[in-house]
N, C-alpha and C positions, 0 to 999 in steps of 0.2 A: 370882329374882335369880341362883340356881346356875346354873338352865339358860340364861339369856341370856347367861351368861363363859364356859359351855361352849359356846354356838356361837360366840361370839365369839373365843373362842381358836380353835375346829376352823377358824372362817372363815379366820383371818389366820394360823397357823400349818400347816392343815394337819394337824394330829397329832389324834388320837381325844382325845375331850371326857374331862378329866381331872376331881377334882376340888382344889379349892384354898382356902387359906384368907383372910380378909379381908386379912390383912399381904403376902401373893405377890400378890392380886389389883391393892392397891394401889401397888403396884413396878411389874409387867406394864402398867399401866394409863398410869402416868407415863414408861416407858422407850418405850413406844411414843408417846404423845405428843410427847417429845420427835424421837422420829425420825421424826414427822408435819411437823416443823416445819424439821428440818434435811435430809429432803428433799425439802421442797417448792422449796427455792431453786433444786433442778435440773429441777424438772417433774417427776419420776420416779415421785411417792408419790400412790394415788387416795383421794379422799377418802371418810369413815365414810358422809355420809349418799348420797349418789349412787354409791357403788362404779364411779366412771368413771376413767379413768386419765388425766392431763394428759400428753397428748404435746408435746416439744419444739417451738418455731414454726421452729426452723432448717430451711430447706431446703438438702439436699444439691445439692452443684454439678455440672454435668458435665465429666465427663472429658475433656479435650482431648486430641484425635489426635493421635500422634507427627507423621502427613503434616500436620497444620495446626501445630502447634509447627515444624517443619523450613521449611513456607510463609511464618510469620510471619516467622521468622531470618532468611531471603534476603530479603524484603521491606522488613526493618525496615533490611539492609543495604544491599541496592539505595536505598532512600529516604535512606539517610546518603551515600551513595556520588554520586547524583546529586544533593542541595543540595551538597555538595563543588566538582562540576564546574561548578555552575551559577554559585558565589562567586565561583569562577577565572576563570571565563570572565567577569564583571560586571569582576572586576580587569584584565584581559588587554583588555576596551573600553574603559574609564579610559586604561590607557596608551596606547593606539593615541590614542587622542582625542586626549591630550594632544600625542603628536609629532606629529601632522599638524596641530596648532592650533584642531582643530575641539572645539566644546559636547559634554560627553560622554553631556546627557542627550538629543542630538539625531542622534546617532553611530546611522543606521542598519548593516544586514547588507548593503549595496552598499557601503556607507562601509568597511565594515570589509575585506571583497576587494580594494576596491582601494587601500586602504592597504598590505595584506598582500604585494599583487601589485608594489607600487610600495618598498618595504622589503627584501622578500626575495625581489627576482626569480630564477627558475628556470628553466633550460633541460629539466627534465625533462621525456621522450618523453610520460610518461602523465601527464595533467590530477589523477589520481585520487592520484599521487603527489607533489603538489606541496602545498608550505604552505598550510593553510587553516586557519581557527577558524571553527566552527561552534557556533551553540545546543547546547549535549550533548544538548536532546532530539531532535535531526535526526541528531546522530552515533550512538547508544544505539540500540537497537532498545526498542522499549516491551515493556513486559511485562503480561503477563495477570492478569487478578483472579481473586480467589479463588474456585476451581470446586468448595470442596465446604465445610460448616459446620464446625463443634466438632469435630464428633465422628467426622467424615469420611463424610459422604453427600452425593452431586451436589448442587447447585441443579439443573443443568440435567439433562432427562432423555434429550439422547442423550449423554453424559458417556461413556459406555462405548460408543461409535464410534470413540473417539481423535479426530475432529474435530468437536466439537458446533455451533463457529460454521458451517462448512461447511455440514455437513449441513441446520441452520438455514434458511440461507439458502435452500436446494432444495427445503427444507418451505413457506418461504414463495413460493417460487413457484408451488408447486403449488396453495398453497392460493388462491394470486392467480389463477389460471388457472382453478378450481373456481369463484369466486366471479363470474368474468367468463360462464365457459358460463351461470350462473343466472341473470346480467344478461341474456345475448342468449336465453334461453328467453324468460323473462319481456317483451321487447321482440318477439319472434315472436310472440307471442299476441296482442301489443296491434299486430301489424302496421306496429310499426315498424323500420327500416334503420338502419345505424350512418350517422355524419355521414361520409362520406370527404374533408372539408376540416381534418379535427381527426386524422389518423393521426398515427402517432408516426413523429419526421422523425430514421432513420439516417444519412443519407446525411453524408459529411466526419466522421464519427467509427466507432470501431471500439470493441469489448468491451475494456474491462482485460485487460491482459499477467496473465501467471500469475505474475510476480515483485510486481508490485503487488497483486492478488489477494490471494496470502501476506500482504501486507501488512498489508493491508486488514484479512482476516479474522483475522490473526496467528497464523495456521498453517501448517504447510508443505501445498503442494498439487503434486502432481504432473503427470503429462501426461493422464491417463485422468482424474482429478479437473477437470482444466480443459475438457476435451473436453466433460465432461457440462454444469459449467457455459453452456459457451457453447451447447451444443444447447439446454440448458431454455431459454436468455433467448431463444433465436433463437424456439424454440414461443410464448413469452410474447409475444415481439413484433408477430409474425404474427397477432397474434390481431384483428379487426375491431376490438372495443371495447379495444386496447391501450391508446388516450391517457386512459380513466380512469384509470392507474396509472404515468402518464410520468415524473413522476418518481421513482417506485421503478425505471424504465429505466436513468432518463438516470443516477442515482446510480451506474453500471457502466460510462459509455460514456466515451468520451478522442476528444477532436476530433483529425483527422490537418491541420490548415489551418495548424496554428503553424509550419511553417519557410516552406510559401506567404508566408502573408503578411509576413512577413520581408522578401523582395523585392516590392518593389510593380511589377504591371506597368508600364513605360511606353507612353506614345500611341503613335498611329501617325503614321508621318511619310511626304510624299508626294514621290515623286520629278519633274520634268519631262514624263513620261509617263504620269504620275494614278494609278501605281502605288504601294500601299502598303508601307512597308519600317519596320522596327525594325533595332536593334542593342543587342546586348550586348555590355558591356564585360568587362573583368577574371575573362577563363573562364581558370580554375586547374588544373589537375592534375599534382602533382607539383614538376618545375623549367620546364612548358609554359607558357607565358603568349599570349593571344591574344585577339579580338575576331570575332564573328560577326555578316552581317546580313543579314538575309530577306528576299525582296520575295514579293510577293504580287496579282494570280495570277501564277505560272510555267509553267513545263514539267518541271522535276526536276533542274537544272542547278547545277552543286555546283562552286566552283571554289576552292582552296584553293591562298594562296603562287601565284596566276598559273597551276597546273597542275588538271588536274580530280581527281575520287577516284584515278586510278593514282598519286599522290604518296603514297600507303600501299602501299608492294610488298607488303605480305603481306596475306591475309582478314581475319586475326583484328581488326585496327584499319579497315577497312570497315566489316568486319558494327558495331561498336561505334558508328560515325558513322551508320549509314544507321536504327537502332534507334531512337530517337524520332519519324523518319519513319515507320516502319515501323506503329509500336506506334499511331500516332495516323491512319492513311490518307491522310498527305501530301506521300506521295512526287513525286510526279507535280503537284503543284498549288504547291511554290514552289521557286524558285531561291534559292540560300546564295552567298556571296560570305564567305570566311572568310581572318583569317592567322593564323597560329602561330607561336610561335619558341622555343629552348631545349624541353630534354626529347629524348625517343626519341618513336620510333611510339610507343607505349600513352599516353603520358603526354598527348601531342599528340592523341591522338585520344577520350581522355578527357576534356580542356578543350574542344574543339569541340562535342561529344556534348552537355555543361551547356547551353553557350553555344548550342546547339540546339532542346534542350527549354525554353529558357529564352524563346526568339523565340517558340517555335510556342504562348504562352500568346496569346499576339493574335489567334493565326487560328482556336481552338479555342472548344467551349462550355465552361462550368463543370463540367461532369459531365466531361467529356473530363481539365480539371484535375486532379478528384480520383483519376481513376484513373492519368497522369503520376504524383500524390504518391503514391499507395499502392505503385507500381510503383518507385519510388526514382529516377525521372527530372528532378526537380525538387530532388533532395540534392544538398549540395555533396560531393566528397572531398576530404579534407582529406589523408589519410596520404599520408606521403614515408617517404623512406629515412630507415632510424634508423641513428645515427650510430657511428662507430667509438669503440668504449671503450678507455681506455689501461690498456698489461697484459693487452689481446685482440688476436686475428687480425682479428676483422671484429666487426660489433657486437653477435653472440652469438659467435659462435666463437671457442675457447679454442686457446692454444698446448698444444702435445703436452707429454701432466707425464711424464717420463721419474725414475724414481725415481734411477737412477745415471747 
């Protein structure tokens, strides 16, 4: 019995085997029991017959990153910031509704422009400066999700490129481009050809601008950035077996036909002579106003206001009228009958020039169209003279500040 309270103390104290009497063993015996019991309520204390130690079941938390604490802040901001605008803006539709008389659960964003336009009309020069209400999520630029967890380590693993959606994106096509050479191996072997009634159809659209780009991937991209861009899509698209993946294409491409078809061509009309002729009306530039009309075949016969092209004394309004002729090889193959009035040479010879290219859609094919659109021959101009501001010389020009 001695020696089992001496290993029994050596165990739990520690200290070399003493010896002791019945009265201290029974003290020792009870004071440890009780601290058997008052610290088991913390897990702390291992028990006599298993000598195993009850560890805690709490798990420790992780530490959250200052950079995801400062992400959350702006976040939680931004997200109070826009339900704010978006209440206003709910309230700011109600009231328009109601002063124009209309339903305000049926008050669409046309509805609402031209209430705006008809309410607080403006003479301001620039469109971008005049009254408007917008969704805040079209006015707001959006914002990025969170690029790294808790504790601050990427999701994504080009994170340390500075543009990982970019660069994404160039991964995916290479990998598109990878996956398609293994398609046309594998179709050489078995001697087959790609279908060329299924290619992927460019033509009347163009790549994304590098400002929608940015947008898009909501990053800034520069000019060497978009460079590459457009080289990979253009290899992607070239590719034989491209229409397997048209639309991962087409999700980059922007049709150039939207101001075309704006103007619908008109017929043709026949003169006396079984000659075909059009006309256009209301060709604009500047304070020019005038009407143009082609007949069809010609010889090159141009006569404007009753006189021929020398009603432009100088080249520069020549070269300007003879340019859609030029640019489409129809010089020679029809006669113009044109008048103009109001404006200068330029002005004048830039409403004919419209009212030009605007004829020559009758005599021309389709492909001949899109390249008129792509060339800007098919654009209206709109700019005039902007106007004198009061308290200026001219409508930038400032009077001389003379201090004394």
């Amino acid at each position: 019995m001695l020696t089992s309270l001496r290993l029994f103390s050596l165990y739990k104290t520690g200290l070399k085997p003493l010896a002791c009497s019945s009265d201290m063993i029974s003290s020792v015996c009870n004071q440890f029991m009780n601290f058997n019991v008052n610290g088991a309520k913390y897990g702390t204390v291992s028990s006599d017959t298993d000598k195993t130690a009850v560890v805690s079941t709490s798990v420790p938390q992780k530490k959250t990153s200052k950079a995801m604490k400062a992400y959350l802040e702006r976040a939680k901001e931004h997200d109070e910031f826009m339900q704010q605008q978006n209440t206003e803006y709910q309230i700011g539709k109600r009231h328009l509704a109601n002063m124009m008389g209309e339903d305000p659960e049926t008050f669409t964003q046309d509805d609402i422009d031209n209430a705006i336009e008809y309410l607080f009309p403006s003479g301001i020069y620039d469109p971008k400066a005049r009254p408007c209400m917008k969704h805040p999520e079209e006015i707001f630029p959006q914002r990025k999700a969170a690029e790294f967890d808790e504790i601050g380590r990427p999701y994504h693993f080009l994170f340390f490129t500075g543009k990982p959606n970019y660069y994404q994106l160039l991964h995916d096509i290479v990998n598109n481009i990878q996956d398609l050479n293994k398609f046309e191996d594998a179709a050489n072997r078995k001697g087959t050809r790609p279908d060329s009634t299924r290619s992927v159809q460019l033509a009347g659209s163009t790549w994304v601008s590098k400002d929608e780009l940015s947008k898009i991937l909501l990053e800034p991209v520069d000019d060497r950035d978009y460079e590459q861009f457009v080289m990979a899509f253009d290899r992607l698209a070239s590719h034989p077996y491209a229409y397997r993946i048209n639309d991962f294409i087409q999700n980059y491409r922007r049709t150039l036909m939207a101001q075309t078809s704006k103007y619908a061509v008109p017929k043709l009309q026949y003169d006396e002579n079984g000659r075909a002729f059009v006309t256009t009306y209301e060709c604009l530039r500047k304070t020019a106003r005038g009407h143009v009309t082609m007949y069809s075949p010609g010889t090159g016969k141009i006569t404007i206001n009753g006189q021929d092209i020398n009603y432009f004394k100088d080249l520069q309004p020549r070269e300007q009228l003879l340019f859609p002729l030029e640019f489409t090889n129809m010089t020679k193959n029809v006669d113009i009958e044109a008048h103009v009035e109001g404006g200068g040479p330029s002005g004048q010879a830039g409403a004919l020039r419209w009212g030009i290219a605007m004829c020559l859609r009758n005599f021309v094919d389709d492909d001949m169209i899109q390249k008129m659109q792509i060339a800007g021959l098919l654009q209206r101009d709109y700019r005039t003279r902007e106007r004198k501001k009061p308290g200026q010389m001219k409508a930038r020009r400032k009077f001389t500040w003379k201090k004394r």
